[in-house]
C-alpha angles and dihedrals in degrees: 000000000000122000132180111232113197107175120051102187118127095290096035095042088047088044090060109034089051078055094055087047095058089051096274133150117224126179105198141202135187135162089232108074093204093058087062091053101054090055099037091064093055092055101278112132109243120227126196096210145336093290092051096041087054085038090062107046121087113237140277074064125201120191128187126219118207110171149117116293113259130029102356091063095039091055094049092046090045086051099044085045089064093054118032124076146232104312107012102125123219114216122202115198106169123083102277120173108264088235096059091055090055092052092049099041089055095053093038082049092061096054084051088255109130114221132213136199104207100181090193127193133189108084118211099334088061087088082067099023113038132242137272107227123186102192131189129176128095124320098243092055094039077054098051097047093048106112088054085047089045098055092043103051100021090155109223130229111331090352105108114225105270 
């Protein structure tokens, strides 16, 4: 499956490096140029900004949204909002206020783009041992989006799949 990734940081860039070894295609972007490199030369696609990252997924799009809580994700969701189409899905996976995910998948909702909220735990061990997710939205998106839920959060053993 192909995800956007925006945010390269250590959970985003592990994020995205435990998907491409599970046979995953990920397109990145990160402000730090040096952050896109790294990954790009692991596989990952490079972007050069919101627009291009959106410009070189196939539709139906997902992108991932891996920042800091506040105005740094609200910016990047405003700014894929504005280019991406009907649905296309958002994904935030850093630790926003509910509140604030209310407020964005409501607006997303009214140009036809779902919206989920992917509180994610794991830190950086999460790239070996998987992540704890805990994922709300609505059920055809969280469907859709399953086999990158699936290899982020597998569950191992007796641990039951987050």
């Amino acid at each position: 499956m192909q995800l956007g990734m925006v945010g390269l940081g250590r959970m985003g860039g592990n994020i995205v490096r435990r998907l491409m070894r599970s046979g995953h295609a990920c397109v990145v972007y990160d402000r730090n140029p040096a952050a896109v490199d790294s990954l790009a030369e692991e596989r990952a696609t490079p972007s050069s900004g919101l627009e291009d990252l959106v410009a070189r997924l196939d539709p139906p799009r997902a992108v991932w949204v891996m920042l800091p809580a506040g105005q740094a994700t609200d910016d990047a969701v405003r700014s894929l909002g504005g280019c991406m189409e009907p649905g296309d899905i958002i994904i935030d996976g850093g630790n926003s206020f509910y509140k604030d995910d209310v407020r964005r998948a409501k607006a997303l909702a009214e140009k036809g783009i779902r919206y989920l909220d992917v509180g994610t735990s794991g830190g950086v061990w999460g790239i070996e041992r998987g992540y704890c997710m805990m994922i709300g939205g609505d059920k055809p998106a969280v469907d859709r989006l399953d086999p990158i839920f699936a290899t982020l959060a597998p569950g191992i053993g007796d641990i039951p799949r987050t």
